[in-house]
N, C-alpha and C positions, 0 to 999 in steps of 0.2 A: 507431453508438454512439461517446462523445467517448471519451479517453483517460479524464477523467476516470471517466464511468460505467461502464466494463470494470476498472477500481482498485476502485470502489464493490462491483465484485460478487466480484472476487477477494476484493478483504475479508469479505464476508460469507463466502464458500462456505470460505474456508481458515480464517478465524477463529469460524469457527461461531456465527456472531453471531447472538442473538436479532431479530425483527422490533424492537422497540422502541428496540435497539443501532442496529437498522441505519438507523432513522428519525433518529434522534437525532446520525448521525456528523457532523461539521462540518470544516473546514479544521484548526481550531485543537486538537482530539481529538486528546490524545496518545495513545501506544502504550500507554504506565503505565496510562490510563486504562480500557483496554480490554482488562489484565491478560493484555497479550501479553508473555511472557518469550522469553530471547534466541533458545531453540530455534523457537519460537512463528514468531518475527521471519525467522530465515534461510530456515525453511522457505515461506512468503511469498514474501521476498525471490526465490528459487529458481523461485517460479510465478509472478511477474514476469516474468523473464529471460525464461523459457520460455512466456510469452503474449504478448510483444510483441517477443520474439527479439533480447533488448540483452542488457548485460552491466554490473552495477553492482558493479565492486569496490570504491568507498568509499562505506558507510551508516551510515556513525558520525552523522551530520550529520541522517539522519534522526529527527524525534523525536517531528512531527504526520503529519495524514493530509494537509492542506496544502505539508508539506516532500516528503512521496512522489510527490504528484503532483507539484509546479516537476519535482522531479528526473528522474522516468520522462518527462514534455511535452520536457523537454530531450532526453533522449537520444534518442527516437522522432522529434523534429522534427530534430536534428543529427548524429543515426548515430552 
């Protein structure tokens, strides 16, 4: 499974996403759109780290689901 489609499922299973949400998510899908608030986001965040055992202290910068993945591909491909 890519990096990307293990993001794709974290997202569903954390953000409780409906089938329609989850058909529909694209690169450019921001977070707003998908009325994730900040608690929402860290807790995520948090099942990231701890699914592919990195550590992202700056996500300010995150905003789509396309900015998530460049960012988790880099650290998994760069340590």
């Amino acid at each position: 499974m890519s990096i990307k489609d293990r993001l794709l499922k974290l997202l569903i299973d954390e953000l409780i996403l409906t089938p329609t949400e989850a058909k529909n998510l694209k690169d450019t899908t921001t977070f707003i759109e998908l009325a994730v608030d900040d608690l929402m986001f860290m807790d995520l965040i948090g099942a990231i780290m701890d699914e592919f055992d990195i550590s992202l202290p700056d996500v300010e910068g995150i905003k789509t689901i396309g900015d998530l993945v460049r960012v988790v591909e880099g650290k998994v491909k760069n340590g």
